[in-house]
C-alpha positions as CSV (number, residue, x, y, z in Angstrom):
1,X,28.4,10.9,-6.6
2,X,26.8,11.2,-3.4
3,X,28.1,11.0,0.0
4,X,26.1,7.6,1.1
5,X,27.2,7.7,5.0
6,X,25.3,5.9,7.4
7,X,23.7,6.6,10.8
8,X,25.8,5.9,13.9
9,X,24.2,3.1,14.9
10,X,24.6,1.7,11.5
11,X,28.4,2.3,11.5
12,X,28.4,1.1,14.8
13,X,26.9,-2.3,13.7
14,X,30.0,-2.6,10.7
15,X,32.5,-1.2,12.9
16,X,32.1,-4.3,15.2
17,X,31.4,-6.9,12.2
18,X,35.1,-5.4,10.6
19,X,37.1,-5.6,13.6
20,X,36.3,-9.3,14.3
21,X,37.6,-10.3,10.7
22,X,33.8,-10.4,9.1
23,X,34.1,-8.1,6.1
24,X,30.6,-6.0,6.1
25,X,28.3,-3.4,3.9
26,X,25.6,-2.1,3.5
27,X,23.5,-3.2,0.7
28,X,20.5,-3.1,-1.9
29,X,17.8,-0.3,-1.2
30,X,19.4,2.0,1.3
31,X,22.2,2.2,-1.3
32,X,20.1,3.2,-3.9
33,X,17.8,5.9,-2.4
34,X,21.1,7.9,-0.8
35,X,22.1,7.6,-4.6
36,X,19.4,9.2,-5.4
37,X,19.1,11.9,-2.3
38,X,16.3,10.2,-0.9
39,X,16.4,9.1,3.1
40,X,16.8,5.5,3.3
41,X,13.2,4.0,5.6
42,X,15.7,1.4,6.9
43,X,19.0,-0.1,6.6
44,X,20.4,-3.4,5.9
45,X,23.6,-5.0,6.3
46,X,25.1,-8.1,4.2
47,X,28.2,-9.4,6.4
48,X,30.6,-12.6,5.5
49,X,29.9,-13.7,9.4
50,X,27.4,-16.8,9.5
51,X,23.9,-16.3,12.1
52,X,25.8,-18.0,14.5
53,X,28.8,-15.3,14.6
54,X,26.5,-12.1,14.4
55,X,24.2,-13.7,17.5
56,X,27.4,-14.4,19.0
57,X,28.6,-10.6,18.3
58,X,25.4,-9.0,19.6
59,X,23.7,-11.2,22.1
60,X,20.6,-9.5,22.7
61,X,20.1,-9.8,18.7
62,X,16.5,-11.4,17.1
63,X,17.2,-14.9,15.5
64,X,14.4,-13.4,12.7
65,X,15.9,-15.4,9.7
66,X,17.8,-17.7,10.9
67,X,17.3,-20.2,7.9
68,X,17.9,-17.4,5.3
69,X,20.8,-15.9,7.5
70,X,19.2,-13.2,8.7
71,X,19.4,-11.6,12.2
72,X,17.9,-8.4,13.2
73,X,20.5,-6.7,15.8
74,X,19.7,-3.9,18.2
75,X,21.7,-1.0,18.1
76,X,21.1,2.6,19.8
77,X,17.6,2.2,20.0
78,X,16.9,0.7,16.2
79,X,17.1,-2.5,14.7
80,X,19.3,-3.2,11.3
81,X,18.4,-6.6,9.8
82,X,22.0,-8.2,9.0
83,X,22.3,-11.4,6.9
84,X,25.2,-13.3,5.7
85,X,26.2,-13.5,1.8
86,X,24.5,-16.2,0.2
87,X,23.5,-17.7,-2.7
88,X,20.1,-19.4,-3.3
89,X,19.1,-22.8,-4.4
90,X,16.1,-23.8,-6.8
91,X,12.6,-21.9,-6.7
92,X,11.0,-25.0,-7.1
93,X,7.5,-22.6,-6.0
94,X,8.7,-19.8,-8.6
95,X,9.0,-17.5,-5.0
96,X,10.9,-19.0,-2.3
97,X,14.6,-20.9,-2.7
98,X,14.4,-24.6,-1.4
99,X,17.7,-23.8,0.6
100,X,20.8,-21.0,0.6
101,X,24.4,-21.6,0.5
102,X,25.7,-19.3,2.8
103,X,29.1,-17.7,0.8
104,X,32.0,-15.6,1.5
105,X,31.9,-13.1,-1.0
106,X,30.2,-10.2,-1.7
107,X,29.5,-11.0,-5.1
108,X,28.1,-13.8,-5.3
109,X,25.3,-12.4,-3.0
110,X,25.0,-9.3,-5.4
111,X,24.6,-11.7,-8.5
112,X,21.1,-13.2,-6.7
113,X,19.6,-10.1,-6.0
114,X,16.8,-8.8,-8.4
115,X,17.5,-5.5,-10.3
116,X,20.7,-3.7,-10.6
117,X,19.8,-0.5,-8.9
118,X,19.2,-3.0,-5.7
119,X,22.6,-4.7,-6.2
120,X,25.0,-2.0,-5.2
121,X,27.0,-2.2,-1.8
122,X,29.3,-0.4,0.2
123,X,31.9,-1.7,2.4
124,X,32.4,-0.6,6.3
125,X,35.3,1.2,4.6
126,X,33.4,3.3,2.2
127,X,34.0,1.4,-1.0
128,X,31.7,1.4,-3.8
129,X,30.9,-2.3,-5.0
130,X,28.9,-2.3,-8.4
131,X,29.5,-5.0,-10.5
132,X,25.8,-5.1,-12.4
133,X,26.2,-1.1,-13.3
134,X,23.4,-0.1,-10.8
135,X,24.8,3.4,-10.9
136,X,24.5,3.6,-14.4
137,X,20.5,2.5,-14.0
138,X,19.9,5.0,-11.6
139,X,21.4,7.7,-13.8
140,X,19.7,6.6,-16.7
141,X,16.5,5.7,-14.9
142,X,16.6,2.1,-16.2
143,X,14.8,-1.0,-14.3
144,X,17.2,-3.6,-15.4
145,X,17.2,-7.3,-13.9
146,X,20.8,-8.6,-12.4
147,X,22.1,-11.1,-15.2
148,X,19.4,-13.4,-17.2
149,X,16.1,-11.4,-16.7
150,X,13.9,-14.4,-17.6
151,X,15.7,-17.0,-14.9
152,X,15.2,-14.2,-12.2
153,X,11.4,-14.1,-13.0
154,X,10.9,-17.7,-12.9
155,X,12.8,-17.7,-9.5
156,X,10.5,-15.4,-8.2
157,X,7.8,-14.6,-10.0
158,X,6.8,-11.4,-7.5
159,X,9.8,-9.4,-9.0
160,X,7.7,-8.9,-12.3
161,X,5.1,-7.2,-9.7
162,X,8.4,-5.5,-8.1
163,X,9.6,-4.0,-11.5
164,X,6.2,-2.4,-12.0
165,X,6.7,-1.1,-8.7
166,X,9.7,0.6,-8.4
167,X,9.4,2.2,-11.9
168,X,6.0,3.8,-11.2
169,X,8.1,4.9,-7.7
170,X,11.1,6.1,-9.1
171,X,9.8,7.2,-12.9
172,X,12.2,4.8,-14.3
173,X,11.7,2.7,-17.6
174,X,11.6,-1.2,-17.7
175,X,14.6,-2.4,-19.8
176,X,13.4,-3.7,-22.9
177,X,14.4,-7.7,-22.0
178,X,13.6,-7.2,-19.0
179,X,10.0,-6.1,-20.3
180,X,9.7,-9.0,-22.8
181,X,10.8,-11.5,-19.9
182,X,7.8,-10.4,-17.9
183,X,5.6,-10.4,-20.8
184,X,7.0,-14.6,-21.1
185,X,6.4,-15.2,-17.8
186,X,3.7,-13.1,-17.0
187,X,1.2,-16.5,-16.4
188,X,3.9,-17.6,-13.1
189,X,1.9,-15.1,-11.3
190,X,-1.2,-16.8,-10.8
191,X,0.7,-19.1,-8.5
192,X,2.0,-15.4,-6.1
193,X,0.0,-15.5,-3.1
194,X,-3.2,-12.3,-2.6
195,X,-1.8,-11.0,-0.1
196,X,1.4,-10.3,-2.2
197,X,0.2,-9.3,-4.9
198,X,-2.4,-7.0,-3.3
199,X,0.6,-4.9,-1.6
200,X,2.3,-4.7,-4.9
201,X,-1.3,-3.1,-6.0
202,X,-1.0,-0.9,-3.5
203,X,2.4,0.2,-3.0
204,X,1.7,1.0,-7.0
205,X,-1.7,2.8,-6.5
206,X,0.0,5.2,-3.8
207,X,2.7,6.3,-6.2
208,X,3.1,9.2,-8.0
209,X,2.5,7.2,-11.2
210,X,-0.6,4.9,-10.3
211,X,-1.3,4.5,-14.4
212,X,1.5,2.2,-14.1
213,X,-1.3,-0.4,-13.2
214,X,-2.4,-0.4,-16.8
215,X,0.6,-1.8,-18.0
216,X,0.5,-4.5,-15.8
217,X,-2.6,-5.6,-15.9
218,X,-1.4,-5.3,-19.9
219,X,0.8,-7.7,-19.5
220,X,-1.7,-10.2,-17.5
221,X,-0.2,-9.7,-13.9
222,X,-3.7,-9.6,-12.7
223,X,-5.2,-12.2,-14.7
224,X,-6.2,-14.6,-11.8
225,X,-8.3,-11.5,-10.4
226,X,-9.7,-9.9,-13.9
227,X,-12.3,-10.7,-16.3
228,X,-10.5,-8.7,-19.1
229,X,-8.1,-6.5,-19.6
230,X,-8.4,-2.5,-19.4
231,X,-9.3,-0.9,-22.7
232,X,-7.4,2.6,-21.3
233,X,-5.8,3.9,-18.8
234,X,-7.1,7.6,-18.7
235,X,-8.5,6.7,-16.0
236,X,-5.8,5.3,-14.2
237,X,-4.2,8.8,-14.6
238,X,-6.6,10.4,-12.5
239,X,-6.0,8.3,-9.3
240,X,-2.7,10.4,-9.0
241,X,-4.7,13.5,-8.5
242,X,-6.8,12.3,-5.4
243,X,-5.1,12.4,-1.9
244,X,-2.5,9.7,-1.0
245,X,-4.2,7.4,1.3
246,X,-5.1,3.5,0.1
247,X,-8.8,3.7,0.7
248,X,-9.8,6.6,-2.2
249,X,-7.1,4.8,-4.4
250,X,-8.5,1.5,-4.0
251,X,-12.1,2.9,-4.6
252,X,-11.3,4.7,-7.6
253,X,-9.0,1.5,-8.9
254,X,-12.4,-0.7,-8.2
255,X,-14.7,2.6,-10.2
256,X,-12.5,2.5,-12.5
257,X,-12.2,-1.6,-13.5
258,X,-16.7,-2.3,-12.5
259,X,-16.8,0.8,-15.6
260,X,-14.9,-1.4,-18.1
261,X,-16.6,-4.5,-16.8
262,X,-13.0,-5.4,-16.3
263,X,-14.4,-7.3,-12.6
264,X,-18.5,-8.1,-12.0
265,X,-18.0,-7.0,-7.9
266,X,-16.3,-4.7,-5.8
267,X,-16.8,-6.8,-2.9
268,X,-15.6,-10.0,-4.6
269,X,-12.5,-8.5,-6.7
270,X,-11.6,-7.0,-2.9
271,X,-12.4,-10.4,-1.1
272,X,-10.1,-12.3,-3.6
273,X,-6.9,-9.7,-2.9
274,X,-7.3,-10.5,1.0
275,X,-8.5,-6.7,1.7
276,X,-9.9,-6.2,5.2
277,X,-13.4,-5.3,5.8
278,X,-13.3,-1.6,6.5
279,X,-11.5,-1.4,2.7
280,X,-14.4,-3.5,1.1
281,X,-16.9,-1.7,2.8
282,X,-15.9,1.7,1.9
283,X,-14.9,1.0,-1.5
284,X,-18.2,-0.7,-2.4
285,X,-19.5,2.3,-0.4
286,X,-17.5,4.9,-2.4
287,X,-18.0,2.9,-6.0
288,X,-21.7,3.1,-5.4
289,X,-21.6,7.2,-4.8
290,X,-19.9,7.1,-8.0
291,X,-22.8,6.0,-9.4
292,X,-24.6,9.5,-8.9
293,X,-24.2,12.9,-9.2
294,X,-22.4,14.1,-6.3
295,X,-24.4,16.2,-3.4
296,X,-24.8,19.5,-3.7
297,X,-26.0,21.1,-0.5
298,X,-25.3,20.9,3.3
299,X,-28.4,18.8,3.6
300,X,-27.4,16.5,1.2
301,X,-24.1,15.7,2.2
302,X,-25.9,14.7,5.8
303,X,-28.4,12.6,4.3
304,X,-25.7,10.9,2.9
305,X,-23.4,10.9,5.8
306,X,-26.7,9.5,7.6
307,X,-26.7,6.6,5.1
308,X,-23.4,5.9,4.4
309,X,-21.3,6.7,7.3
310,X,-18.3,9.1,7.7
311,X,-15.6,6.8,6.1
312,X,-17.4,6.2,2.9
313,X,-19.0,9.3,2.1
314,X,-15.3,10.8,2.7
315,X,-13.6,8.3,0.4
316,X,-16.3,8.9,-2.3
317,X,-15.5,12.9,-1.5
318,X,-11.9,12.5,-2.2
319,X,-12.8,9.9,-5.4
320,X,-15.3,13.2,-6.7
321,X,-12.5,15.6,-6.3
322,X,-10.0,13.5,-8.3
323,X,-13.4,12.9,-11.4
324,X,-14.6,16.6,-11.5
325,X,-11.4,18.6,-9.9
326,X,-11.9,19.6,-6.5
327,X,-13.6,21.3,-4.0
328,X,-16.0,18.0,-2.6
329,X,-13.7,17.2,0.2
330,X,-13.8,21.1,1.3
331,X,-17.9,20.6,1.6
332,X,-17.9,17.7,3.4
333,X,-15.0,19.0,6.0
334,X,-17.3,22.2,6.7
335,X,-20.5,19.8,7.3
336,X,-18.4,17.5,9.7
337,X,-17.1,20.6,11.7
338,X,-20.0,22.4,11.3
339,X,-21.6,19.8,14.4
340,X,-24.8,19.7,12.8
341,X,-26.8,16.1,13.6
342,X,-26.6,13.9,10.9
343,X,-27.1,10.1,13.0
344,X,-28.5,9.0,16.1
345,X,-25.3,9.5,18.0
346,X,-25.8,13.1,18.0
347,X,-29.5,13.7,18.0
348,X,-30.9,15.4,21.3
349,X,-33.1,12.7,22.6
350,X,-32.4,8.6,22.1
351,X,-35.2,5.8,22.5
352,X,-35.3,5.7,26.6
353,X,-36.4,9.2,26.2
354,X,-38.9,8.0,23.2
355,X,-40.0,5.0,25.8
356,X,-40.7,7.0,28.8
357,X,-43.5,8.9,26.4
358,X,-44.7,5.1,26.0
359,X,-43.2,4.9,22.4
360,X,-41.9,1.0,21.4
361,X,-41.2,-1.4,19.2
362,X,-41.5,-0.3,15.1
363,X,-43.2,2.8,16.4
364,X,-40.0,4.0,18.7
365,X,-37.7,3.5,15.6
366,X,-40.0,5.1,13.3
367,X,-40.2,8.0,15.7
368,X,-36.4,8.4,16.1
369,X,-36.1,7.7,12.4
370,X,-38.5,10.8,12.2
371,X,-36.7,12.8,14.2
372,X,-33.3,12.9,12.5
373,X,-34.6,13.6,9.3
374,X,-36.3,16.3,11.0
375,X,-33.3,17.9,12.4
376,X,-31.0,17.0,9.4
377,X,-33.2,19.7,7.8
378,X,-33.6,22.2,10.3
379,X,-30.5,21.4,12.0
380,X,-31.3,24.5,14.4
381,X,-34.3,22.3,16.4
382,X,-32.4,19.6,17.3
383,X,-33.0,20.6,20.9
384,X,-34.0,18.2,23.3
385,X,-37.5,19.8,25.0
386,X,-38.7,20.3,21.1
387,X,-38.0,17.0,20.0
388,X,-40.0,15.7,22.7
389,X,-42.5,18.1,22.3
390,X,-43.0,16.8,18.4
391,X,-42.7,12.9,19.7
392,X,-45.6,13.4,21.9
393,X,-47.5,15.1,18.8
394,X,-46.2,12.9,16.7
395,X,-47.4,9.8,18.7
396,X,-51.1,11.1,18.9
């Protein structure tokens, strides 16, 4: 088993919940990625002191959760969210508990968490507490709810999302119940909120396992947002091949569902998961490159570049290299440093130049218009005297 030791400032926080009589550990997924030799992204603490005793232990703590019991205390420079054991009431919403019982015991707080390879703890002194067999999981690579898989679901119905998740992280498989209890309570998700379910999408998407997606739109996760289900999910394995970064993932999710007339609209599917603009626009963008054959020489890629802008044409470059196997993002890079004109921005005259040759109006913008395409293909004249020199020719 592995050595799972916390950072100072961590041991620090246990050390002074222990020596006031508050037994303390640390808990869920920090315990579960030093299991599996992976560096925890944060810490948390579960601790039998109420909020009132931890802000009364470390004063200069943020009150963050107070009606969940949760406190975020500074220590050496970071911040460790601590709560107190508890164990929650009704999900009358299928997400949120109408009210915790705070508790004294460590496990009872395990028994509400979701899987067993997020219900293992260890103690301030180093003891191992794992009464749902996480360690087991985690060897076997198992996604297994804590107790009755279907009343966790219909407590929260995001932990179905969850599952998909951390399976498509970690490579594990979904427990058979715990499979069949999603597939019965699949329909509770039309009640999760976008913005939820639109992170699940992604934290999926940018996995090593992105097909995963298939599976749950399968099992009718994304019902609310789909006209139909995938008929495959080749595709879905090819979003693993393109770069990790949300924007070519997304596009390629999007190419990928428009082809199987799985949604009607980039823009609306996007809209409806709460995406910001900049991800619709490149997307929609990116989806409708993916339309066409792909450019092929320098002066392509700056017509396009002219057209499209720089973060489209490069999220349609990465979504090309994933589709045909490389080599698209390498063109594009040696346009873009290759300083070559391609907009307005860097063309050698702008319109006060065009003006002061008595150019305006339609004929100024056709002019400059003129210009650029000019110099996109003889990217060697965009000098300033010459450009001038053809505007004046131009205008006669």
């Amino acid at each position: 088993m592995v050595d799972i030791t916390p950072p100072k400032y961590v041991r620090n926080i246990l050390k002074a919940l222990s020596s006031h009589g508050y037994p303390a550990c640390i808990v869920g997924g920090c315990v579960r990625d030093m299991i599996l030799r992976v560096p925890p992204n944060d810490w948390d603490i579960a601790t039998a002191a109420t909020p009132e005793q931890i802000l009364e232990l470390f004063p200069d703590s943020i009150p963050t959760g107070m009606k969940h019991g949760t406190i975020t205390v500074r220590s050496g420079g970071q911040f460790v969210e601590v709560t107190t054991f508890r164990d929650d009431g009704e999900y009358q919403d299928h997400r949120h508990p109408d009210h915790v019982r705070f508790v004294g015991d460590l496990n009872t707080d395990l028994g509400r968490r979701d899987f067993t390879i997020n219900a293992i703890a260890v103690t301030s002194d180093g003891v191992l507490v794992d009464p749902y067999h996480g360690i087991d999981d985690i060897r076997d690579g198992i996604i297994r709810a804590v107790g009755n898989p279907k009343l966790r679901f219909e407590e929260d119905a995001l932990r179905m999302l969850r599952a998909f998740r951390f399976s498509s992280r970690l490579g594990f498989e979904i427990e058979e119940d715990t499979f069949f209890a999603i597939l019965a309570n699949a329909s509770l998700a039309s009640g999760l909120s976008a913005e939820r379910v639109r992170d699940e999408i992604e934290k999926i998407l940018l996995t090593a396992n992105p097909e995963a997606l298939y599976t749950v739109i399968e099992c009718g996760l994304l019902d609310t947002y789909l006209l139909k289900h995938l008929s495959r999910d080749d595709g879905l394995i090819r979003i693993a091949s393109t770069r990790k970064k949300a924007l070519p993932r997304w596009a390629l999710f999007c190419a990928i569902l428009l082809a199987d007339d799985c949604i009607e609209s980039v823009p609306d599917f996007l809209r409806s998961l709460r995406l910001d603009n900049r991800t619709i626009r490149c997307c929609s963008d990116a989806c409708n490159l993916l339309m066409k054959a792909p450019p092929e020489t320098a002066v392509d890629w700056k017509r396009l570049l002219r057209k499209t802008g720089v973060d489209s044409v490069e999220c349609a470059a990465l979504c090309w290299d994933a589709i045909y196997g490389g080599g698209f993002e390498d063109q594009l890079r040696k346009v873009l440093k290759s300083g070559e004109c391609f907009s307005l921005k860097y063309l050698a005259v702008n319109g006060h130049d065009l003006a002061a040759l008595g150019l305006k109006g339609k004929q100024l913008g056709r002019m400059l218009e003129f210009l650029l395409d000019y110099v996109i293909e003889y990217p060697e004249n965009n000098r300033r005297e010459l450009l001038l020199t053809l505007a004046s020719s131009g205008d006669d």
